[in-house]
Backbone bond lengths (Angstrom), bond angles and torsions (degrees), N, CA, C in turn:
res aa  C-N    CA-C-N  psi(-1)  N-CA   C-N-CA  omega(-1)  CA-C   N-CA-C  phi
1 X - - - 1.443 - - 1.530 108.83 -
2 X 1.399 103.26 137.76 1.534 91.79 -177.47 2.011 111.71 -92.58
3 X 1.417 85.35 148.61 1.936 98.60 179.55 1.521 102.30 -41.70
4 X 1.106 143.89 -50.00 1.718 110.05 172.06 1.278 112.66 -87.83
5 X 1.305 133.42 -3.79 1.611 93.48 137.99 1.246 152.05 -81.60
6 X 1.213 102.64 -12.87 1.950 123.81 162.63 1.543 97.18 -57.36
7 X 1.390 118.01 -35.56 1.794 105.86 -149.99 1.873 74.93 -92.36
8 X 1.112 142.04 -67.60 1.383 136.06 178.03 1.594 115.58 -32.57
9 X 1.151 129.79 -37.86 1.587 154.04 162.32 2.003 92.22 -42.34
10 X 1.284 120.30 -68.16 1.040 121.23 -157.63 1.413 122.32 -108.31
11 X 1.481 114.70 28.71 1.529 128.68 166.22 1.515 110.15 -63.53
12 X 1.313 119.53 -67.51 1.655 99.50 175.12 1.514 117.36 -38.97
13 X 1.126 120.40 -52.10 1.745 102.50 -158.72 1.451 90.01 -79.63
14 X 1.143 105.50 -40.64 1.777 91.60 -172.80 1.927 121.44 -71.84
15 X 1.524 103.14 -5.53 1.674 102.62 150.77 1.787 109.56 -82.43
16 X 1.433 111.40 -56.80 1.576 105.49 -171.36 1.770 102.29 -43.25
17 X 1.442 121.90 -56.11 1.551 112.74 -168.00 1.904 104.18 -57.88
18 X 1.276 106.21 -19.47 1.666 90.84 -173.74 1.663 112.71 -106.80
19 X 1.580 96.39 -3.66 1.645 93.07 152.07 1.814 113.71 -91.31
20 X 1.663 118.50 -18.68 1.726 80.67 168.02 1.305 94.09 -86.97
21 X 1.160 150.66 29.24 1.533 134.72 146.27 1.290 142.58 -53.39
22 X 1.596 86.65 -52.66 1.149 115.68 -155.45 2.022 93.18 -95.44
23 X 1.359 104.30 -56.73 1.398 102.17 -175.64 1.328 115.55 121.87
24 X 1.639 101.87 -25.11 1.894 105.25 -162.94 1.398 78.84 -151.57
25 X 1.546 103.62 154.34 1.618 138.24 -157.10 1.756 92.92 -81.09
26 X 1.087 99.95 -60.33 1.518 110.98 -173.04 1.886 104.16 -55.68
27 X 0.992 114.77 -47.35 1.613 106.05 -164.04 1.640 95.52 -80.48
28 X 1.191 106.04 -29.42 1.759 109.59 -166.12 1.833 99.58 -76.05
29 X 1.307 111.22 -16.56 1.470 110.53 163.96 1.286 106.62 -95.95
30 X 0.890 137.09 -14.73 1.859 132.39 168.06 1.356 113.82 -56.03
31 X 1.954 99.60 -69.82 1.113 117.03 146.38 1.869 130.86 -4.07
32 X 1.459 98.95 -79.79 1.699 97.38 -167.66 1.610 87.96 -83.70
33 X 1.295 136.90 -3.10 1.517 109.97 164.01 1.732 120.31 -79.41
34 X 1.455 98.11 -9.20 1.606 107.01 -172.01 1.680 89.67 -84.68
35 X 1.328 109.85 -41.75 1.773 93.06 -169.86 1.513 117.32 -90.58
36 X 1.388 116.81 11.04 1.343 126.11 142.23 1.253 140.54 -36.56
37 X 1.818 90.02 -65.95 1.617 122.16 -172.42 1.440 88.15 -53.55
38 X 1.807 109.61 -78.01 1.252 117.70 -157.31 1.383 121.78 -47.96
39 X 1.371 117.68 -31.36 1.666 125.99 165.16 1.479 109.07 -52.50
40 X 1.263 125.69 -40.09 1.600 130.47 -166.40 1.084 100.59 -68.79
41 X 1.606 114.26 -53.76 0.954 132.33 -163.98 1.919 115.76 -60.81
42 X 1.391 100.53 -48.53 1.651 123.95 -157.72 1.650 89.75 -95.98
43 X 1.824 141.77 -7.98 1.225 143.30 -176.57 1.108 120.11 -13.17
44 X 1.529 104.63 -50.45 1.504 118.84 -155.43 1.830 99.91 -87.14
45 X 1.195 100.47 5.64 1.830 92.75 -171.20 1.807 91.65 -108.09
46 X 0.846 116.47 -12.86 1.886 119.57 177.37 1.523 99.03 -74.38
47 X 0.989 124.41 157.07 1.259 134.86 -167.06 1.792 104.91 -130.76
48 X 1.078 107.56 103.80 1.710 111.82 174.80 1.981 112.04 -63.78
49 X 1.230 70.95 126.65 2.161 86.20 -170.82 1.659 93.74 130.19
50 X 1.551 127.59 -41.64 1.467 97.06 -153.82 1.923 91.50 -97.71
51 X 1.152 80.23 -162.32 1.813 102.46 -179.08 1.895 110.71 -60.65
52 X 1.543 105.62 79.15 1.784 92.17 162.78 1.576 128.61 -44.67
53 X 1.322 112.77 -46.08 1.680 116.88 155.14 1.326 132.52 -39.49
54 X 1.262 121.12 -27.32 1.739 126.81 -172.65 1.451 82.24 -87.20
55 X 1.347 131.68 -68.66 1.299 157.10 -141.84 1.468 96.15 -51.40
56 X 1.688 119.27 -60.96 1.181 135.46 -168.27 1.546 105.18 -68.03
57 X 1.875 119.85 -64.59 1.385 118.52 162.41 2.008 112.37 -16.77
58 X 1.671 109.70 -80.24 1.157 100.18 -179.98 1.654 138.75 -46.77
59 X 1.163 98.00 -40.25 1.592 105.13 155.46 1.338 106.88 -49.96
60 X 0.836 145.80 -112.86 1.981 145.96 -179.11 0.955 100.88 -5.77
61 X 1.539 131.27 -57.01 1.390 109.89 -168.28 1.250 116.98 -82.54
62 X 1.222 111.84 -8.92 2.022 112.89 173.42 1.645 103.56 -80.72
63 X 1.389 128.83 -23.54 1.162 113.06 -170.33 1.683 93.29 -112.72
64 X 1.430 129.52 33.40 0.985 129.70 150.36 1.114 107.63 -101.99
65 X 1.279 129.58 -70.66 1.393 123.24 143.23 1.820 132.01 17.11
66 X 1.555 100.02 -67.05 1.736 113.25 163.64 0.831 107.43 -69.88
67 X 1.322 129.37 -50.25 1.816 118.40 -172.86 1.009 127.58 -66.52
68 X 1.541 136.26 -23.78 1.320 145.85 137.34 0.993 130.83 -39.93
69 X 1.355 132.50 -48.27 1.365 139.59 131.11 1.636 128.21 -14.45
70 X 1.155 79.75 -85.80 1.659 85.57 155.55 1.448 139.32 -35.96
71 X 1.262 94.65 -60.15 1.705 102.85 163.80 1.763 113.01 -62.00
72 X 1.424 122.71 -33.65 1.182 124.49 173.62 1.420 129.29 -37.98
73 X 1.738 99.37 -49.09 1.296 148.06 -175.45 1.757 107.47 -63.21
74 X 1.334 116.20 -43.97 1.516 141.81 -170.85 1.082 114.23 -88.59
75 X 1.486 120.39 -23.51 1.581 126.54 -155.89 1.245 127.87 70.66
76 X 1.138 95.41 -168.97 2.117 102.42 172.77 1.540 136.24 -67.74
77 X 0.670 147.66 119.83 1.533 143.41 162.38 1.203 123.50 -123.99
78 X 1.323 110.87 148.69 1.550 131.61 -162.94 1.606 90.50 -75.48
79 X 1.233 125.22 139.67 1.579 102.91 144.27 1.388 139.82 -120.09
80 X 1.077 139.31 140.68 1.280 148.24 -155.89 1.747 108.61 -27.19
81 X 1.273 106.07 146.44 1.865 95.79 176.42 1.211 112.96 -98.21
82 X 1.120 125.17 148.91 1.436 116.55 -151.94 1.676 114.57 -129.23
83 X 1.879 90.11 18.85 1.348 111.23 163.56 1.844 105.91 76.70
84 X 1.019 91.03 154.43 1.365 114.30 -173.77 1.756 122.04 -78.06
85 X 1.639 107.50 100.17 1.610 118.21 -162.33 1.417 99.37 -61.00
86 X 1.285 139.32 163.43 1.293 169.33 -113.01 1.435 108.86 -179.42
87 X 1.591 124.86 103.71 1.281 123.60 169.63 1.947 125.81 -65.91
88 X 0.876 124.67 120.71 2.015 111.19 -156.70 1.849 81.51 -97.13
89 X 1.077 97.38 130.44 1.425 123.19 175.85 1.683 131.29 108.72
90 X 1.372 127.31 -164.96 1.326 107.15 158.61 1.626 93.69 -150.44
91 X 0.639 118.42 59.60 1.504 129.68 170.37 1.393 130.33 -96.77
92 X 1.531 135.42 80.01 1.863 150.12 175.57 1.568 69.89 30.38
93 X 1.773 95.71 -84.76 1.799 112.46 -136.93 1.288 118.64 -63.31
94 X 1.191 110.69 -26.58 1.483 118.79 162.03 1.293 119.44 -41.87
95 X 1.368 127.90 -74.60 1.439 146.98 164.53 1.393 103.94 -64.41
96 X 1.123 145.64 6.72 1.411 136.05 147.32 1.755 99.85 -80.99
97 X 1.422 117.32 -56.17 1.650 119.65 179.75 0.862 99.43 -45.23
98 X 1.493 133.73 -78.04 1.008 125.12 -154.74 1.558 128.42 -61.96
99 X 1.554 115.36 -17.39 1.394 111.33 159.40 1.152 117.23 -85.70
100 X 1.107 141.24 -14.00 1.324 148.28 167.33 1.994 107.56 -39.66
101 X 2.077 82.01 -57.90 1.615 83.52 -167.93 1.906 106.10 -76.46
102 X 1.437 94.38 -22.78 1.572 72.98 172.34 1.523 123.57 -68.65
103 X 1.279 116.55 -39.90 1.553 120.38 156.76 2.096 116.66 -15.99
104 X 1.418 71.30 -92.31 1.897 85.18 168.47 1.317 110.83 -26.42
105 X 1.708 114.10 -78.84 1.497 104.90 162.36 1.233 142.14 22.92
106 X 1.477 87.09 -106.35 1.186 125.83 -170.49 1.901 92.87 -69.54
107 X 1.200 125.63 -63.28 1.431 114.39 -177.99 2.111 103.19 -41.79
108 X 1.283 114.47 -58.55 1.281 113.48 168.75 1.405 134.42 -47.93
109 X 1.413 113.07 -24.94 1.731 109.23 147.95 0.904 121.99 -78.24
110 X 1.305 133.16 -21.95 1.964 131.17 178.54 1.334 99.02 -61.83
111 X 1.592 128.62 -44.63 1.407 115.14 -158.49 1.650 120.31 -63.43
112 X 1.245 103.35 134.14 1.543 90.14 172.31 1.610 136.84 -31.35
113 X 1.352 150.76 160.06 1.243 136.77 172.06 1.448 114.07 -64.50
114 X 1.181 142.37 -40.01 1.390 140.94 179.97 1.461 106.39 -63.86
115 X 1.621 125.91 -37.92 1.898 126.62 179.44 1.206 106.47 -56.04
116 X 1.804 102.39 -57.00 1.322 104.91 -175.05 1.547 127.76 -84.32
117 X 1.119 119.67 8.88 1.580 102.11 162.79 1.798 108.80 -79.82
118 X 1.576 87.82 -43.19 1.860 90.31 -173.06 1.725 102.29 -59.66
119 X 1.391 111.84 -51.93 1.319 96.13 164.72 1.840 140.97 -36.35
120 X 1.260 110.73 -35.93 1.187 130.28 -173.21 1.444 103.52 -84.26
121 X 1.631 135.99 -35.32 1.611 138.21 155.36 1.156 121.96 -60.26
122 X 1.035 104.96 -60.58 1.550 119.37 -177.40 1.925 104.13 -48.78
123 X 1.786 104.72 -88.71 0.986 83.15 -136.68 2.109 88.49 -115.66
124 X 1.308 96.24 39.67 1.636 111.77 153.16 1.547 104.83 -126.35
125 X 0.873 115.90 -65.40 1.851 105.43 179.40 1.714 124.77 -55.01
126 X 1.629 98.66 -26.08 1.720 110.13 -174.72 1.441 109.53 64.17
127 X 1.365 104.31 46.70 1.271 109.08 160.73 1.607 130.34 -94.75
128 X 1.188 113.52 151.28 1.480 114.15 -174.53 1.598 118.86 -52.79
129 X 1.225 127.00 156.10 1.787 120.71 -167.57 2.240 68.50 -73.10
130 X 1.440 136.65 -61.96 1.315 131.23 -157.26 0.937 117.47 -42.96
131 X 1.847 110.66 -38.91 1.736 118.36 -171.35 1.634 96.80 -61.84
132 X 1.380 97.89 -66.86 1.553 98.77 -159.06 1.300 117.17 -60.00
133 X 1.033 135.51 -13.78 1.827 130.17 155.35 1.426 112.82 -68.73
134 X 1.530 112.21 -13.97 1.642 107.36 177.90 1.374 81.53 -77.78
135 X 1.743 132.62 -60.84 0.855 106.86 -141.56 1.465 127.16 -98.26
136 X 1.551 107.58 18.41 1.537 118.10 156.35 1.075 108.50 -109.05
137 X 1.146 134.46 -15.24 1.692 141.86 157.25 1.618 103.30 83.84
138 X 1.617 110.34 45.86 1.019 109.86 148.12 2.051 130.48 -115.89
139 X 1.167 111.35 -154.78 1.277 109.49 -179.06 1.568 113.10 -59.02
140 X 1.342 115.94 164.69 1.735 112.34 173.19 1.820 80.95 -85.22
141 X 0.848 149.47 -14.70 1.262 117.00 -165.13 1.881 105.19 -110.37
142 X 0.755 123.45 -9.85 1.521 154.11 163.46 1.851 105.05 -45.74
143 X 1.507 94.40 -66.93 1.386 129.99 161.49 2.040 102.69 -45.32
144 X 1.056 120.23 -56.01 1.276 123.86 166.46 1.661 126.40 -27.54
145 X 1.440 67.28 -99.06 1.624 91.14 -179.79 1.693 110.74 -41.29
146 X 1.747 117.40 -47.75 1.075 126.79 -165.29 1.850 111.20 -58.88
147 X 1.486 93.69 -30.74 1.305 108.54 179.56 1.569 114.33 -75.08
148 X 1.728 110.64 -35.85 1.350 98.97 -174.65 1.380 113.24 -63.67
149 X 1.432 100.95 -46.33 1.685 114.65 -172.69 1.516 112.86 -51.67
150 X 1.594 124.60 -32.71 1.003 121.98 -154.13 1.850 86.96 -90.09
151 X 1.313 114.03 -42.04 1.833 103.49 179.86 1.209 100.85 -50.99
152 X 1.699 127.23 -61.75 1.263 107.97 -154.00 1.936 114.98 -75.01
153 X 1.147 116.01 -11.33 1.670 118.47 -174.66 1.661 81.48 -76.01
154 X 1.507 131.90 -30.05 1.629 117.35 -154.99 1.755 92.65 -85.13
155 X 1.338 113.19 -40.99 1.755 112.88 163.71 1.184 112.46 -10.13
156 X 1.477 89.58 -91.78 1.635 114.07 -173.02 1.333 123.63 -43.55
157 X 1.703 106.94 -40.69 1.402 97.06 -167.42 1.823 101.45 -86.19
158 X 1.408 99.18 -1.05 1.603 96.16 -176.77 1.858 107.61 -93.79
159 X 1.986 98.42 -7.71 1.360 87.75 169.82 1.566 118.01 -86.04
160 X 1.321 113.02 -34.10 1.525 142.26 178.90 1.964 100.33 -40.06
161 X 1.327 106.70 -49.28 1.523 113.83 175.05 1.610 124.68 -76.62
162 X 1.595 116.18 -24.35 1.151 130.50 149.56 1.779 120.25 -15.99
């Protein structure tokens, strides 16, 4: 298979991981268009045989990483409101889902950045506790802990919305 179709293959997960990154739809598509470029760009440094998915993950998270920084650097800003979403239908379960996921959400932006990335491998991508320390390039046990803390803060804040 050729490398842009693997990288076309893996746009959903690689938008969902950079919207719980990011937090907001709009930056988390900025986001996975920035770690696009740089993949196109950086091709020849990926190595055919290993994991295009780890490869791509780490990219996003290094230029999430900079952009935070960056913004650190810039200060604060308000950002634009982006108006008030509209549920399409009128169906119980519908409007039960859909608060559900805002729940989740919203519990998934409270978590610190270190819960929620491991959160977001682990146990949205179904990645290995091994992968995902390759692919934040920390400890397997790092990977642990980060994970326990991040289920149980997602508990609470999913009981708190209850």
């Amino acid at each position: 298979m050729r490398f842009e179709d693997e990288l076309v293959g893996l746009l959903p997960r690689l938008r969902r991981f950079a919207r719980g990154l990011a937090r907001d739809a709009s930056d988390a598509d900025d986001l996975c268009q920035a770690a696009i470029e740089r993949a196109l760009k950086s091709r020849d440094q990926w190595r055919q045989g290993t994991r295009l998915d780890s490869w791509m993950y780490r990219i996003t998270r290094n230029l999430w990483i900079d952009e935070r920084r960056a913004a650190g650097r810039r200060g604060p800003h308000d950002p634009i409101d982006e108006g008030v979403g509209q549920i399409a239908g009128d169906g119980a379960a519908e409007v039960e889902a859909g608060a559900l996921r805002g729940d989740v959400d919203g519990a998934m932006a409270r978590l610190p950045d270190e819960q929620r990335e491991v959160v977001m491998l682990v146990l949205v991508e179904g990645y290995a506790y091994r992968e995902a320390a390759d692919i934040l390039e920390v400890p397997i046990g790092t990977v642990t802990s980060r994970l326990a803390r991040g289920r149980e803060t997602l508990m609470q804040y999913l009981g708190e919305a209850a």
